[in-house]
C-alpha atoms as one frame of an Amber mdcrd trajectory, in Angstrom:
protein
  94.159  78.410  99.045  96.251  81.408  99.694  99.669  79.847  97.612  97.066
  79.133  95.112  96.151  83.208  95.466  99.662  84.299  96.057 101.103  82.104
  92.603  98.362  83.805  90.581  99.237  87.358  91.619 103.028  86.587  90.767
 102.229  84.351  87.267 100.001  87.677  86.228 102.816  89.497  86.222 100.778
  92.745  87.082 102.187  94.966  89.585  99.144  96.600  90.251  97.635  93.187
  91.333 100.715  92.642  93.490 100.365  95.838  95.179  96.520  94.887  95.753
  97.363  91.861  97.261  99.650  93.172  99.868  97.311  95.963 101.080  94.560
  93.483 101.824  97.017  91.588 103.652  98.575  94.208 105.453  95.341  96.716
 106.367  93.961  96.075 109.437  90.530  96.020 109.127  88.664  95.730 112.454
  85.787  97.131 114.011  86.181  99.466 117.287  86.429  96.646 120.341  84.301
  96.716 123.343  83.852 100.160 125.181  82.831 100.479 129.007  80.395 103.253
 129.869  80.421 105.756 132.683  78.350 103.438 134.705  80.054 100.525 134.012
  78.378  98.895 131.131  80.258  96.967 128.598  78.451  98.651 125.152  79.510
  96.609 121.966  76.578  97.550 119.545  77.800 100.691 116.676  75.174 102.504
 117.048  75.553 102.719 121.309  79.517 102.992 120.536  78.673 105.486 118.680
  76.668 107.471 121.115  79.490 107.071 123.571  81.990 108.768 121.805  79.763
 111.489 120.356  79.193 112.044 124.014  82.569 111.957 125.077  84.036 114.562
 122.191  81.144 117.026 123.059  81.734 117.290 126.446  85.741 117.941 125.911
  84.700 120.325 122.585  84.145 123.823 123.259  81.085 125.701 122.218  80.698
 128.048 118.824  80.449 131.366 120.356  79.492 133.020 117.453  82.242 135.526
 117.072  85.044 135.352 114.401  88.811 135.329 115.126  90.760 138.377 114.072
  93.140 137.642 111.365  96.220 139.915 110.106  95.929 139.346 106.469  92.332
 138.428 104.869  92.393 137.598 101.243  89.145 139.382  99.765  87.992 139.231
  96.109  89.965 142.232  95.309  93.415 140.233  95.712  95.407 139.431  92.631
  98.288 137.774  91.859 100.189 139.957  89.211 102.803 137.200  88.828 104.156
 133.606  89.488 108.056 132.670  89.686 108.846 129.259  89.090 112.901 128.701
  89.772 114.298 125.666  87.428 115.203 124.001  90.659 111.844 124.118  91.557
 110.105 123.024  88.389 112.840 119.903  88.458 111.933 118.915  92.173 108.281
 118.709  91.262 108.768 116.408  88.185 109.823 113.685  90.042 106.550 113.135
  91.736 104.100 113.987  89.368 102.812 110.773  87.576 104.131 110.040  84.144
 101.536 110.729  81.440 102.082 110.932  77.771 100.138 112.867  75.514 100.311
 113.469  71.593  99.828 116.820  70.202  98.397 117.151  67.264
């Protein structure tokens, strides 16, 4: 079944379908294993998983003290931008990996 898959993706002659192939036979797509509790339980249900970890990343998480770091520079709505350089060398770097779109002006 899977050389009958494999010689349709390559007789379609579609990259994209090529490309589609090999993720989904490549990504690793498995649920989190088997977790042991703090007193020794083995927990395998999502919703108890879960639980654990929420658990886990509290107690290691600090709590929101309600004050706000100092910062040096704050950007408030009076800040403008009176104007942009754009070096050729830049404008040429970012060309190559922008996606290649054609459109016709009228």
């Amino acid at each position: 079944m899977v050389r009958i898959i494999e010689s349709q993706v390559i007789d379609s002659n579609n990259l994209g379908a090529f490309y589609k192939h090999i993720n989904k036979r490549i990504t690793y797509r498995n649920s989190i294993g088997a977790l042991l509790s703090k007193d020794g339980n083995l927990i395998s249900e999502d919703g108890e998983k879960a639980a654990l970890f929420n658990n886990y990343f509290a107690s290691v998480g600090t709590a929101d003290d309600g004050r706000v770091p100092l910062c040096d520079v704050v950007l408030g709505s009076d800040c403008v931008i009176d104007n942009v350089v754009f070096t050729k060398r830049a404008i040429e770097s970012s060309n190559g990996k922008i996606k290649k779109q054609y459109v016709e002006w009228p």
